[in-house]
NUDREN-94225 format. One line per 4 residues: number of its first residue (from 0); for each residue y, z, x of N, C-alpha, C. Coordinates in pm, 1 decimal, always signed. Example, Ala and Ser with C-alpha at 12.3 -4.5 7.8 and 13.67 -1.06 7.14 Angstrom:
<atoms>
0> -569.0,+780.0,+1319.0,-450.0,+780.0,+1230.0,-330.0,+780.0,+1320.0; -225.0,+708.0,+1285.0,-106.0,+714.0,+1367.0,+3.0,+787.0,+1290.0 .
</atoms>
This chain:
<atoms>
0> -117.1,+0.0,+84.4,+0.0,+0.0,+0.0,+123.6,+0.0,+89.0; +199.9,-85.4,+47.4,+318.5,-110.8,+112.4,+452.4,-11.5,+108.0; +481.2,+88.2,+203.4,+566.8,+148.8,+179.4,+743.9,+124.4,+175.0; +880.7,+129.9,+113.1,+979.1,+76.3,+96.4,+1054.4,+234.5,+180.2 .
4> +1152.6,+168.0,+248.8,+1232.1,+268.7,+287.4,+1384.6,+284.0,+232.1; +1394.8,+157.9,+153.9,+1533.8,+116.2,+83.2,+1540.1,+54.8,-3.8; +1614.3,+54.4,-98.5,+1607.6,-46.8,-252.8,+1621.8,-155.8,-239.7; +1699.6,-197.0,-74.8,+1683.1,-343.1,-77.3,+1567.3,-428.0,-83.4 .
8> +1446.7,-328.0,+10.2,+1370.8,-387.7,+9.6,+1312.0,-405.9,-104.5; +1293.1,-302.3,-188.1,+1204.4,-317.2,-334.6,+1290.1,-417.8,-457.5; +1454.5,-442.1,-425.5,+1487.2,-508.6,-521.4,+1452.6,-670.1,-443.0; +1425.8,-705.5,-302.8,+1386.4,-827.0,-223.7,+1205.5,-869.9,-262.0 .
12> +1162.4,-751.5,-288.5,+1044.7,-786.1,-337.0,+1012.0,-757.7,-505.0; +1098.5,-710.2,-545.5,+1094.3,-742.1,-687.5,+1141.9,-920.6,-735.7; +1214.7,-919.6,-674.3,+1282.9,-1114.4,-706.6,+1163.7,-1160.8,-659.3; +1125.0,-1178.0,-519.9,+1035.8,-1258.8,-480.7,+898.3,-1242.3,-607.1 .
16> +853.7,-1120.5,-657.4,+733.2,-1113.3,-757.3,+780.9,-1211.1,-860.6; +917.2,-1180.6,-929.2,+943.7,-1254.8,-1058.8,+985.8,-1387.0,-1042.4; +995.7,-1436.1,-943.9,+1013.2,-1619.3,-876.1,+857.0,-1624.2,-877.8; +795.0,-1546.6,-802.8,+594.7,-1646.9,-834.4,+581.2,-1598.3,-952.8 .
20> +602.8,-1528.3,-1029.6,+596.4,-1550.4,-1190.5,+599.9,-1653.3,-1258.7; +733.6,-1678.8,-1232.6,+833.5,-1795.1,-1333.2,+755.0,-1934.9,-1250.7; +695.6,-1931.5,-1117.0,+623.9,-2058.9,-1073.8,+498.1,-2063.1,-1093.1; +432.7,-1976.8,-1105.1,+325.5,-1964.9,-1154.5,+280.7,-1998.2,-1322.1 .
24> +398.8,-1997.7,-1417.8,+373.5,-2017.3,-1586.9,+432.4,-2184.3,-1554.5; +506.2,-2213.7,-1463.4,+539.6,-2340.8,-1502.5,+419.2,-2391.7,-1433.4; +328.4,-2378.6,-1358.8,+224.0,-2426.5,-1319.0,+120.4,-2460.4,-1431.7; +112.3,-2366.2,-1488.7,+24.3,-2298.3,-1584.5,+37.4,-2423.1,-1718.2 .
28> +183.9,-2445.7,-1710.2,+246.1,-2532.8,-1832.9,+213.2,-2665.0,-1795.4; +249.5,-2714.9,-1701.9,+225.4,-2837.0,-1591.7,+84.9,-2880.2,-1646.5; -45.5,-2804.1,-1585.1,-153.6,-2785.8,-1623.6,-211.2,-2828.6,-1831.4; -155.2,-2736.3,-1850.2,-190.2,-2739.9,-2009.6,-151.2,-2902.6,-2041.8 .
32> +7.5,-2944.7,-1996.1,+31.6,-3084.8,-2033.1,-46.0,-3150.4,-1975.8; -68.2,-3218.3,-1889.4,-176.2,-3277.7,-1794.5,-316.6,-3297.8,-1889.0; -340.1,-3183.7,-1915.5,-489.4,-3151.1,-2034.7,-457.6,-3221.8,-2150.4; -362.5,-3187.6,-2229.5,-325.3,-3298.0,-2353.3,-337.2,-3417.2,-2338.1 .
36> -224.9,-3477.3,-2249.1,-227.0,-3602.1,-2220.0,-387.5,-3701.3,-2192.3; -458.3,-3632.6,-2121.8,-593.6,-3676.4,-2099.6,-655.0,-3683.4,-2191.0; -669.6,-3540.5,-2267.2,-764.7,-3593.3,-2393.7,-692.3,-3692.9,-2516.1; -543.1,-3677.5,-2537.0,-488.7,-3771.4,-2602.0,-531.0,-3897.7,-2529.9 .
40> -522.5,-3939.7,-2423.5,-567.2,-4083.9,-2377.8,-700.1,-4092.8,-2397.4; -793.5,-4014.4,-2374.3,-971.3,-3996.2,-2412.1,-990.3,-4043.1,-2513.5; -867.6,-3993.1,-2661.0,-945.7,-3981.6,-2773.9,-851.8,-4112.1,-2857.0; -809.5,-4194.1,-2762.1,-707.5,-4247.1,-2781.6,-769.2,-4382.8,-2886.0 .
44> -755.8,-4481.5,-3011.8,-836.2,-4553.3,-3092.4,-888.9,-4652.2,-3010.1; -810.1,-4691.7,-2919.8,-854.4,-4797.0,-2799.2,-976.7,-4732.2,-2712.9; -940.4,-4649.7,-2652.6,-1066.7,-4613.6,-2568.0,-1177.8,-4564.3,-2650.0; -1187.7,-4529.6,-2804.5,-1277.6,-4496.0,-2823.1,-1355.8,-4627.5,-2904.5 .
48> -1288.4,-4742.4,-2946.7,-1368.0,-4911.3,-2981.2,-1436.2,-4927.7,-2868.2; -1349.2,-4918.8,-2711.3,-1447.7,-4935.4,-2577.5,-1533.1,-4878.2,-2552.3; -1505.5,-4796.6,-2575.3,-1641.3,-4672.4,-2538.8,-1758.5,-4726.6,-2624.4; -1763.0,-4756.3,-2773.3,-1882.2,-4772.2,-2854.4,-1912.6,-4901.3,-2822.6 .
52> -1838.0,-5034.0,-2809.0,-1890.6,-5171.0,-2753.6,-1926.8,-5159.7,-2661.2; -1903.8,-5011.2,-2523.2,-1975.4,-5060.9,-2443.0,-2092.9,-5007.5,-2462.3; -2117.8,-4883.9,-2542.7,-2265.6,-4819.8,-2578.9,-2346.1,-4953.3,-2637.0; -2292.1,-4978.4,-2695.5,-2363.4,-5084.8,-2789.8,-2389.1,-5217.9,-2663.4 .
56> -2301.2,-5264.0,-2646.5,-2345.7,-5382.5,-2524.0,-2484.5,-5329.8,-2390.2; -2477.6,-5195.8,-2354.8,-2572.9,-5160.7,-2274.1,-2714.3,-5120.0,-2297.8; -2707.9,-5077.2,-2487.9,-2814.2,-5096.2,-2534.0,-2855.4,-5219.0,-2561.6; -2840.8,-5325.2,-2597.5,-2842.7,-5463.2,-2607.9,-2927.4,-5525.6,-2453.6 .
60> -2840.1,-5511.9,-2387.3,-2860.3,-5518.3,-2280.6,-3006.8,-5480.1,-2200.1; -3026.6,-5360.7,-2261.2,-3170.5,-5273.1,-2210.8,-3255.7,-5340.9,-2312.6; -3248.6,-5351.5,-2416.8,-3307.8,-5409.3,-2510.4,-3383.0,-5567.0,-2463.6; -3285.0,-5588.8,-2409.0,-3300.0,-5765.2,-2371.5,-3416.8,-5748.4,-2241.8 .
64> -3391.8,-5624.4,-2150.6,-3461.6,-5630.7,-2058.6,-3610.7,-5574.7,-2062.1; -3605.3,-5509.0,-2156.3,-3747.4,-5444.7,-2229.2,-3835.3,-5534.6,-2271.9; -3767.6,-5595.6,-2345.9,-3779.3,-5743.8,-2440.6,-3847.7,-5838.0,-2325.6; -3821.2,-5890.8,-2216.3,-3870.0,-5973.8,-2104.6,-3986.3,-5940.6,-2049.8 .
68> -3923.1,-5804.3,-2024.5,-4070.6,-5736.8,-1904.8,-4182.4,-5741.9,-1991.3; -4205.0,-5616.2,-2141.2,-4275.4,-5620.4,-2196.8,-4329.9,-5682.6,-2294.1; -4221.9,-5770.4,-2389.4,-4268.1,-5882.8,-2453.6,-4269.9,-5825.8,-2606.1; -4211.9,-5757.8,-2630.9,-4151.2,-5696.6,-2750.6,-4125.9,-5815.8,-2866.3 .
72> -4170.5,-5858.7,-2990.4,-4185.0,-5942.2,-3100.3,-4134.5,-5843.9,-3203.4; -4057.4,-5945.6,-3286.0,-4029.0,-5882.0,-3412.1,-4107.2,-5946.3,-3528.9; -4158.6,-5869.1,-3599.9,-4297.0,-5880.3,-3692.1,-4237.9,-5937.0,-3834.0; -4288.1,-6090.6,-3826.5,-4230.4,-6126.9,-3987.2,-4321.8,-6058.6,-4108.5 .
76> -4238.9,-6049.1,-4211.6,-4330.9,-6008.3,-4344.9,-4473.5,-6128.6,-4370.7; -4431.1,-6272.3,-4341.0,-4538.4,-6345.7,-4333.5,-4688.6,-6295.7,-4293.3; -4674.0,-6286.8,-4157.2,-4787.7,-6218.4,-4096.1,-4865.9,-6125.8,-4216.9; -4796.6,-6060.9,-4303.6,-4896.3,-5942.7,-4368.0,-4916.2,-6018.0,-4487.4 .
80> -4892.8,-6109.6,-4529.1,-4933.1,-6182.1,-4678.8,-5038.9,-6222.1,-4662.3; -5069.9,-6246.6,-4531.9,-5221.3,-6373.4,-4565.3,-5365.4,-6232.2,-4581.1 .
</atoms>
């Protein structure tokens, strides 16, 4: 524990505490905006059409390659009439 021998010093280290205060909440604020902004751009109507065309294009995609290797047929109703 830090001992004070004069008020200067304790009123020199009282300012200095309440300056990393006041920089520390605007950090804090800085932060929080930063967070909005991201998930506002995340959840933004554009990125989220991209996001599902590209789900959808990469299943397609796997689909197509499944489809080659293994030889995957889609079964007409014909087949079961006869």
């Amino acid at each position: 524990m830090k001992r004070y021998t004069t008020f200067k010093e304790i009123d020199r280290d009282l300012k200095y505490l309440r300056l990393k205060s006041q920089i520390d909440l605007e950090e804090v604020k800085l932060g929080l905006n930063e967070g909005k902004e991201t998930i506002s751009e995340a959840f933004s109507p554009i990125n989220i059409i991209v996001s599902t065309l590209g789900s959808i294009l990469k299943k397609a995609f796997v689909y197509k390659i499944v489809d080659k290797l293994i030889g995957i047929k889609k079964v007409k109703n014909e087949d079961y009439e006869s």
